[in-house]
C-alpha positions as CSV (number, residue, x, y, z in Angstrom):
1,X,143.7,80.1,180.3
2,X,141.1,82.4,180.4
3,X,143.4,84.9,178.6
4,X,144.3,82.4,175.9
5,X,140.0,82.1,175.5
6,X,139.5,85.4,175.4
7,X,142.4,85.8,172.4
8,X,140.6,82.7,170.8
9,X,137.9,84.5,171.3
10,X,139.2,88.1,169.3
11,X,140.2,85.7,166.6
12,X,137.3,84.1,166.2
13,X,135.2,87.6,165.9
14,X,137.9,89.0,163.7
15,X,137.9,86.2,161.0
16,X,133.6,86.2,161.5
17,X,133.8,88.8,158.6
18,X,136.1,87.1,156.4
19,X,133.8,83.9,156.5
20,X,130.6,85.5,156.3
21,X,132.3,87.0,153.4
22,X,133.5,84.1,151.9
23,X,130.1,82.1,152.4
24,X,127.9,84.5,150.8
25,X,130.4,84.7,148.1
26,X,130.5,80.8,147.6
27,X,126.3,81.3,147.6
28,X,126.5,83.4,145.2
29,X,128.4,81.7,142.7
30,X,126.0,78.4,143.2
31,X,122.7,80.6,142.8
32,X,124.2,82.5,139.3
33,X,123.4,79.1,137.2
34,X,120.4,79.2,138.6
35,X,119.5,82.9,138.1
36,X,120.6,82.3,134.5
37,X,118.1,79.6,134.7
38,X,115.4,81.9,135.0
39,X,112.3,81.9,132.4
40,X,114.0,84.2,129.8
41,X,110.8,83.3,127.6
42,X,108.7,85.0,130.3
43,X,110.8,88.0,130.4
44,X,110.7,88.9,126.9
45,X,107.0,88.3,126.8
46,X,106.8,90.9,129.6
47,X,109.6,93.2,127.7
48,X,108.1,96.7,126.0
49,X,108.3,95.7,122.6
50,X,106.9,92.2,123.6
51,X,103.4,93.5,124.9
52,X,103.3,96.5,121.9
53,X,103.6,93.8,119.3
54,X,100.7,91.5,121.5
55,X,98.4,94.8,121.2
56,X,99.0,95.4,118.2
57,X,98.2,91.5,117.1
58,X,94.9,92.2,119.1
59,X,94.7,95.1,116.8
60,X,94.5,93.1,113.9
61,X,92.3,90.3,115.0
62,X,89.6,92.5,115.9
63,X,90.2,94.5,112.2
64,X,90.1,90.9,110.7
65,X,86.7,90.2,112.5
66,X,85.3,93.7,112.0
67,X,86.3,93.2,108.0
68,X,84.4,90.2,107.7
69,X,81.7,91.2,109.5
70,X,81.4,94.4,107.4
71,X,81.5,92.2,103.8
72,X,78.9,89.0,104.7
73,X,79.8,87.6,101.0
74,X,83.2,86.9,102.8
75,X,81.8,84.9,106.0
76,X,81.7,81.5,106.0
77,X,78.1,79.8,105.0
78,X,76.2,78.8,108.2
79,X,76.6,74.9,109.5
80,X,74.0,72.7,110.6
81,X,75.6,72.0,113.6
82,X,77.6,74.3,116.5
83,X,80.2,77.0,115.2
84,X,82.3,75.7,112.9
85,X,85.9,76.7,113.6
86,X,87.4,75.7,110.6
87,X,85.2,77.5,108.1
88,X,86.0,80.8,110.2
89,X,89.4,79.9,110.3
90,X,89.4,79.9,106.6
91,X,87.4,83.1,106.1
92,X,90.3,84.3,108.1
93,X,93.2,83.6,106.5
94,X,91.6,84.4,103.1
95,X,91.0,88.1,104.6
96,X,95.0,88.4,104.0
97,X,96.0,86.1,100.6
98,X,95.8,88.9,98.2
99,X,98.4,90.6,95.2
100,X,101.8,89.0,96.2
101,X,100.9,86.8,98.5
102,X,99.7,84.3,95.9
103,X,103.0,84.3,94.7
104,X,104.7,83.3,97.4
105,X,102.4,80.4,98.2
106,X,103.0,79.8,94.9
107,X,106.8,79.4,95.1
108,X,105.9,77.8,98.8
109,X,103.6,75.0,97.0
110,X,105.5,74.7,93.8
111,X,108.8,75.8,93.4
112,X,109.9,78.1,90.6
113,X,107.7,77.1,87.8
114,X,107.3,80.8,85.9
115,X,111.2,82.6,85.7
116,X,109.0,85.5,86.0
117,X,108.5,84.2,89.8
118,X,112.4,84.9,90.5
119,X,111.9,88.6,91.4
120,X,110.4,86.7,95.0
121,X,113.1,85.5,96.6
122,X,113.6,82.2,98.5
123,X,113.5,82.5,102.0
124,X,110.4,83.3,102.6
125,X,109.1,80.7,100.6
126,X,111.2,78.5,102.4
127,X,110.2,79.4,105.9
128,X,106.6,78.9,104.6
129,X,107.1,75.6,103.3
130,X,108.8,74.8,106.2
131,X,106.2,75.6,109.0
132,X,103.0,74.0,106.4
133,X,104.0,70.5,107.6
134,X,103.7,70.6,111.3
135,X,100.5,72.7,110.2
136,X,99.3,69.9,108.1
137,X,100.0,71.9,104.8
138,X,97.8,74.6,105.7
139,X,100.3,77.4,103.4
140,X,98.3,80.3,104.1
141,X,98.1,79.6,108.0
142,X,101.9,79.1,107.8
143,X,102.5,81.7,106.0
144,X,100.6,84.1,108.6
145,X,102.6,82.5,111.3
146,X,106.2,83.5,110.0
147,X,105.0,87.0,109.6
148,X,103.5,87.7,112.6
149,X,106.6,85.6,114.6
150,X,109.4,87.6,112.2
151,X,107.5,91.2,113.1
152,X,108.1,90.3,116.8
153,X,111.1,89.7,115.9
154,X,111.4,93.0,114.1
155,X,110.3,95.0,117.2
156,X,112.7,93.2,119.7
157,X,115.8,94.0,117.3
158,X,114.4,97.9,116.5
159,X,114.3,98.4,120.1
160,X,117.1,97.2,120.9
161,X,118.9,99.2,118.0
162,X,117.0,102.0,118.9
163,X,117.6,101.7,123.0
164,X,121.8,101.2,121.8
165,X,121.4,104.2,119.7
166,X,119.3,106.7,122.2
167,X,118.5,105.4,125.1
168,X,115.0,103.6,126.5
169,X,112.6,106.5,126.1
170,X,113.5,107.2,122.5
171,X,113.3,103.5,121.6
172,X,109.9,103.2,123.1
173,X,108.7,106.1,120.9
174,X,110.3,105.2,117.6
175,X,109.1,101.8,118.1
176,X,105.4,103.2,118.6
177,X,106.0,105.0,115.4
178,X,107.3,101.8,113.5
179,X,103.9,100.1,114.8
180,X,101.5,103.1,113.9
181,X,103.2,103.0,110.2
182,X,100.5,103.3,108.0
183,X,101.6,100.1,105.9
184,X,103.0,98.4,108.4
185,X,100.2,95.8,108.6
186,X,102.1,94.3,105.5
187,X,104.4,92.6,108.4
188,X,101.5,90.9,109.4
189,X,100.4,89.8,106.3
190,X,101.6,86.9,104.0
191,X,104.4,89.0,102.3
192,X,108.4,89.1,103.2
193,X,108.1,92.4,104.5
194,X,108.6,91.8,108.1
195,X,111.3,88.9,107.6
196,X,113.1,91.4,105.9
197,X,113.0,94.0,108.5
198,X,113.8,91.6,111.1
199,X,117.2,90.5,109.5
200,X,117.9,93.8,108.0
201,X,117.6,95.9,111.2
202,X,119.2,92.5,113.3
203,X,122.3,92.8,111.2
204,X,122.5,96.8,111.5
205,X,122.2,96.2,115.3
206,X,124.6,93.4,115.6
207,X,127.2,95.4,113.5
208,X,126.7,98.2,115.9
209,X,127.2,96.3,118.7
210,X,130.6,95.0,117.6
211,X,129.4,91.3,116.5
212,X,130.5,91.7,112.5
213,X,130.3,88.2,111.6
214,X,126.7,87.9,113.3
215,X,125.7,90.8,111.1
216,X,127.6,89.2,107.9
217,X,125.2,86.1,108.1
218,X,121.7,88.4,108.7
219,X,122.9,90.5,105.6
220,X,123.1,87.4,103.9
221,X,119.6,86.0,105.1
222,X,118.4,90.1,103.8
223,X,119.5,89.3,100.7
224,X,117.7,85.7,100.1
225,X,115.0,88.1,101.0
226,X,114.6,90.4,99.2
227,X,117.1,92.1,96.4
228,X,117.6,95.6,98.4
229,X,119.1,93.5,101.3
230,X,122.6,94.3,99.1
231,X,122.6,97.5,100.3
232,X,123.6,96.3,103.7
233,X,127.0,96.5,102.4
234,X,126.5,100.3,103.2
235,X,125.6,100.7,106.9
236,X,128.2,97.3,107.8
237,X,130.7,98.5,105.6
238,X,130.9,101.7,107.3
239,X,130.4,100.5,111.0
240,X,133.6,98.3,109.9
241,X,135.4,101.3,109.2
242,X,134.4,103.7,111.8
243,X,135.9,101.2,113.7
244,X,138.8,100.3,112.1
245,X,142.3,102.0,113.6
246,X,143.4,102.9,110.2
247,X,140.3,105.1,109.5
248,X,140.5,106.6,112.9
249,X,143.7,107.4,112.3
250,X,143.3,109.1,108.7
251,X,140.4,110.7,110.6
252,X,142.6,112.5,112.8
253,X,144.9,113.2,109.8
254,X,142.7,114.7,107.9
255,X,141.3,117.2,111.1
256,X,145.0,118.5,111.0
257,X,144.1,120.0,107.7
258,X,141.1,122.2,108.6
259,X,140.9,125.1,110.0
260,X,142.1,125.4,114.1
261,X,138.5,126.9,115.1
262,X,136.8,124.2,112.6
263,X,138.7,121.4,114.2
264,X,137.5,122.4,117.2
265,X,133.7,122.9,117.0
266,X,134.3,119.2,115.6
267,X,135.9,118.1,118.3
268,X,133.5,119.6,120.0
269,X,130.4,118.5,118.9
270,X,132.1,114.9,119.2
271,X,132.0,115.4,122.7
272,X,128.0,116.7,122.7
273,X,127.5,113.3,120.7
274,X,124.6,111.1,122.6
275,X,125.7,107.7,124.7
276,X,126.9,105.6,121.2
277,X,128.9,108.8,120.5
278,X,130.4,108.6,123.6
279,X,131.3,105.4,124.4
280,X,132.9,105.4,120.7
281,X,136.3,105.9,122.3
282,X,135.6,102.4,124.4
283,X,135.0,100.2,121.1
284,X,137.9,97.8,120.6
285,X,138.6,97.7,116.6
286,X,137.2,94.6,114.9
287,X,139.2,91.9,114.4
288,X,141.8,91.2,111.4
289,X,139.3,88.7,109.5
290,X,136.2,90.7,110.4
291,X,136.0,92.5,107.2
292,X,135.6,88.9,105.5
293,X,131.9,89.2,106.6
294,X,130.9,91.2,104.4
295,X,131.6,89.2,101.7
296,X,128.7,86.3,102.8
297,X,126.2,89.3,101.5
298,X,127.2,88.8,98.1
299,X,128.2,84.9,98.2
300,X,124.4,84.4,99.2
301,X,123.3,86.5,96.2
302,X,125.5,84.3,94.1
303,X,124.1,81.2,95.8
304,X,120.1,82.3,94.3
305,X,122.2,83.3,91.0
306,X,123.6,79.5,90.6
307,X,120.0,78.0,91.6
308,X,117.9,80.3,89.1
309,X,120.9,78.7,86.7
310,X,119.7,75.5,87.6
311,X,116.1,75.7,88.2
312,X,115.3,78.2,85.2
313,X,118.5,78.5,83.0
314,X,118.7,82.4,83.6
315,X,121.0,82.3,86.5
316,X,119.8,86.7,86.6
317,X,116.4,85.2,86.2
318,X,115.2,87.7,88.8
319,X,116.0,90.6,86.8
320,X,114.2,89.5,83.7
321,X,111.4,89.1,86.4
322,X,111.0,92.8,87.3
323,X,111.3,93.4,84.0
324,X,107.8,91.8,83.8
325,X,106.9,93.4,86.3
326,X,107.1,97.0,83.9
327,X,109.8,97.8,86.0
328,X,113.8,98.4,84.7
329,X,116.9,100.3,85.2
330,X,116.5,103.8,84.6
331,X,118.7,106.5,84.7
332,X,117.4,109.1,87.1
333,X,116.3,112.4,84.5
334,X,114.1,109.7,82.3
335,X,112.5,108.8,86.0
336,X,111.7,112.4,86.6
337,X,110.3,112.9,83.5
338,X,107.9,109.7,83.6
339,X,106.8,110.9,87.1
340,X,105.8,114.9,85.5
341,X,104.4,113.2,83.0
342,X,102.4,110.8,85.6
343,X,101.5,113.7,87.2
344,X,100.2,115.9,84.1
345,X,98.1,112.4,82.7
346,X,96.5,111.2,86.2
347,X,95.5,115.2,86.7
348,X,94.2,115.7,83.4
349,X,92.2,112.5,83.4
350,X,91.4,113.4,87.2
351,X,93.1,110.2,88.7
352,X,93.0,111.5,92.3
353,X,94.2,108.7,94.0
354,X,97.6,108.0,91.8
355,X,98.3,111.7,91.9
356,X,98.1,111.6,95.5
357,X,100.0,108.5,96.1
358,X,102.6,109.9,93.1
359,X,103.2,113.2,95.5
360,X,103.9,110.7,98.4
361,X,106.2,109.1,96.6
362,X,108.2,112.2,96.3
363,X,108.3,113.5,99.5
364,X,109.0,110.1,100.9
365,X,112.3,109.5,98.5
366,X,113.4,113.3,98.3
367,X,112.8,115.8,100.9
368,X,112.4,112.8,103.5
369,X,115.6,111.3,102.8
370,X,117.4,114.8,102.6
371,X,116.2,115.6,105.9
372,X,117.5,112.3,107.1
373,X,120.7,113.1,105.8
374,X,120.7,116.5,107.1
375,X,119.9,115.7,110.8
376,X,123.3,112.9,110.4
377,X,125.7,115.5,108.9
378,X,124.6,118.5,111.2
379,X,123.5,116.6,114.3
380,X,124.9,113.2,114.2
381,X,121.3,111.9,114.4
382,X,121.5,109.1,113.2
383,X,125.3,108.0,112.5
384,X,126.0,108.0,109.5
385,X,126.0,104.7,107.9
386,X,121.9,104.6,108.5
387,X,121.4,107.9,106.6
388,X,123.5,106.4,103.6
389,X,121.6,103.1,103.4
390,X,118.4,105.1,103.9
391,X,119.5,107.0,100.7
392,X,120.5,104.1,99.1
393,X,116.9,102.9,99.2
394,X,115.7,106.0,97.5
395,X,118.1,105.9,95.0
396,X,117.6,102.3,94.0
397,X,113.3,103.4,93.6
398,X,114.2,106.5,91.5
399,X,116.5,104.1,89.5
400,X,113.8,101.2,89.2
401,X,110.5,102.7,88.3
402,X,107.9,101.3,86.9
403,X,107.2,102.2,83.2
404,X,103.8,102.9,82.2
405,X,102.3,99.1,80.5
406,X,98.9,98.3,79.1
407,X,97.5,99.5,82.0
408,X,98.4,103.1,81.0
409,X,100.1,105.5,83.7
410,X,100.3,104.9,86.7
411,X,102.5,105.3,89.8
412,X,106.3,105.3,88.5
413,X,107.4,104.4,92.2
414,X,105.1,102.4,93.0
415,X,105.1,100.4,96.5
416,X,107.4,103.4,97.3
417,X,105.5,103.7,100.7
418,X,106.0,99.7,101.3
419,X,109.7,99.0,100.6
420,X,110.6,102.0,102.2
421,X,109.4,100.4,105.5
422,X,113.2,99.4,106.3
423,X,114.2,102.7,106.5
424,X,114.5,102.7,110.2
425,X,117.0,105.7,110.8
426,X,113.2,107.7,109.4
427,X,111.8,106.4,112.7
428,X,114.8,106.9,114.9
429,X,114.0,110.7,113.9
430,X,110.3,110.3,114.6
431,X,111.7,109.0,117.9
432,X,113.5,111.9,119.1
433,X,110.5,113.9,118.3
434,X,108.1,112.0,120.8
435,X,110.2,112.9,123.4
436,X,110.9,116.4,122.8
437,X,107.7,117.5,121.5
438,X,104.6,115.2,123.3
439,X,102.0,116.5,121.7
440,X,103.0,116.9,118.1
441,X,104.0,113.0,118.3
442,X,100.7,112.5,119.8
443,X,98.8,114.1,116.7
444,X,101.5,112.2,114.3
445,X,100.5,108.7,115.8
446,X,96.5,109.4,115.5
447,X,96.9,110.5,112.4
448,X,99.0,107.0,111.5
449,X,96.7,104.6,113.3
450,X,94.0,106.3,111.5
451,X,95.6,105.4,107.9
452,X,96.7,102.3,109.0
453,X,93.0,101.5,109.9
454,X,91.8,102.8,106.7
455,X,94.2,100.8,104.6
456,X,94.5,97.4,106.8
457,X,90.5,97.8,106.0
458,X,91.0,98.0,102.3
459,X,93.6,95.5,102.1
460,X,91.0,92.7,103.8
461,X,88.7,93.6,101.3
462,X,91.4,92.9,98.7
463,X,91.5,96.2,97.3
464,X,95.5,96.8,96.1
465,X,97.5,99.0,98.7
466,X,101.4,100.1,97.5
């Protein structure tokens, strides 16, 4: 008996383990619902680019204050009674509904009653309308909501595009260079720019991470946006076939025709690539129907086409509405030669401040976007789908200009500085240099947060900015 105990005993102990095991197993699998449970809101509020967007809101509260308390004539009269709250809260919303704005309140309020109103797309008109009712038709305080909710949105996404693409530290500095833009306040102000850079750089990050259809419906929510969202065609279009086995394959081809020591510094600067480079090899090919994605891009253009037709009767309504705007298709030696002659009339006539802005134009499409190309050819920084749809912005500005009007000359790419704001692989760059050189991206981001003091300044003053 007391041999049969102690052998009870050894098999108890033995199979302690296993149950101990098996328990803490079973525990585990009831506590994952409730992990996934957990406050993700609260999370993403304490996320990176979740508290840099908050300071930056701060920012422009206190700019907002400080601009109305530096112009009286835009305070609200004095009450009779205690501090009114809603007069303020109209002085400040009137701080930011200048130049474009009106028109999409316009739209918001009214609907396409100019065709001249097409060049503004619908969805942010939309989203307007749609957040004045539960804001008791308040357009201008709805308005000011979707931007400032669509530019968190636009950090979360570039940080995470950024983070897939480099790594943490990298996306914590290009995303403080996206946020010390010197126009970048125009995501906070009542104009699409920051609903378009949330879906444009959401659908770049959701075709890199393998999700095309997720990316298809973004790049159609760019387009409804704003007219350059068709040139996410580019960056999905390639990820699509840099992932496709085919293309890898005719890749591989084509390296059996260069050179044996050429084919080798490829192969090995493929293998110096950063993380995306390497875990290339790990990316499963997309699926059969994938590349039927891309085609939602155009449908939704088609879908504004067939309303203009119904609204307006000029189903390319928005074309004869940038046409008002002085602004047409150009081919690219009758741009250069309106932007010398800017340059010879506004320095003659001593226009300091469209020469100046003219010169930034030109560095911003050309040597900029070279450089950008450069650094993707020779290092791989960024891949290559971002440099071509960063030069496809700059090609569709030199190819749209704006023609001098009644006004006489002035900028020929004008708002070069604003709608070149998507042009995130430009900040990828600036990225990699705040973490290899500390103190050069230190001067770089006093120097931005200075302009963009000095212009978020002027623009609450009303004064026109890009």
């Amino acid at each position: 008996m007391a041999k049969r105990a102690m052998a009870i005993e050894a098999g108890e102990g033995a199979r302690a383990p296993a149950a101990l095991a098996e328990r803490s197993s079973r525990l585990a699998r009831i506590s994952r619902p409730l992990r996934n449970r957990s406050p993700r809101f609260a999370a993403l509020l304490a996320s990176f680019p979740s508290r840099l967007f908050l300071l930056a809101a701060g920012y422009y509260l206190l700019l907002t204050c400080g601009s109305l308390w530096l112009h009286p004539q835009a305070q609200p009269q004095a009450a009779a009674g205690p501090l009114n709250l809603a007069q303020w809260g109209a002085a400040f919303t009137a701080a930011w509904r200048h130049w474009d704005s009106l028109f999409f309140l316009h739209i918001a309020r009214s609907g396409y009653t100019d065709p001249g109103l097409a060049a503004f797309f619908p969805l942010y008109p939309a989203l307007i309308r749609l957040a004045a009712w539960p804001l008791g038709g308040h357009f201008t305080l709805a308005a000011l909501v979707v931007s400032w909710l669509c530019s968190w949105g636009a950090c979360l996404w570039f940080y995470r595009l950024a983070a897939r693409e480099d790594g943490d530290p990298f996306a914590r500095q290009a995303l403080l260079f996206l946020l010390c833009c010197p126009l970048i306040f125009f995501g906070f102000a009542p104009y699409s720019e920051s609903l378009f850079l949330m879906v444009s750089i959401g659908a770049v990050e959701r075709a890199r991470a393998g999700r095309p259809w997720q990316a298809g419906f973004l790049g159609a929510a760019a387009v409804l946006t704003r007219s350059a969202g068709i040139l996410l065609l580019i960056p999905l279009g390639w990820e699509w076939l840099r992932r496709s086995d085919r293309c890898r394959s005719l890749r591989d081809r084509l390296l059996l025709l260069v050179p044996h020591w050429r084919a080798a510094r490829l192969i090995q600067a493929r293998q110096q690539l950063p993380a995306y480079g390497q875990v290339e090899t790990l990316e499963r090919p997309p699926a059969r129907w994938a590349l039927l994605s891309l085609a939602l891009i155009p449908l939704a253009l088609m879908g504004y086409m067939l309303y203009l037709k119904a609204a307006t009767g000029d189903p390319l309504a928005f074309l004869a509405g940038e046409y008002k705007w002085h602004r047409s298709l150009t081919p690219p030696w009758e741009t250069a030669a309106l932007v010398l002659t800017s340059l010879h009339y506004t320095w003659q006539h001593q226009f300091v401040g469209v020469y100046i802005n003219t010169l930034i134009d030109l560095l911003l499409v050309l040597p900029l976007t070279a450089l950008v190309l450069y650094s993707s050819i020779r290092r791989h920084l960024p891949w290559f789908g971002a440099a071509l749809y960063q030069t496809g912005l700059a090609l569709l500005l030199i190819a749209v200009p704006v023609h001098p009007g009644a006004a006489g000359w002035q900028e020929i790419l004008l708002s070069t500085q604003r709608l070149l704001l998507p042009a995130f692989p430009t900040f990828l760059l600036l990225g990699r240099v705040g973490v290899s050189r500390p103190r050069l991206a230190r001067l770089l981001l006093l120097a931005s947060l200075a302009a963009l003091t000095i212009y978020t300044l002027q623009f609450l003053n009303g004064d026109f900015i890009a």
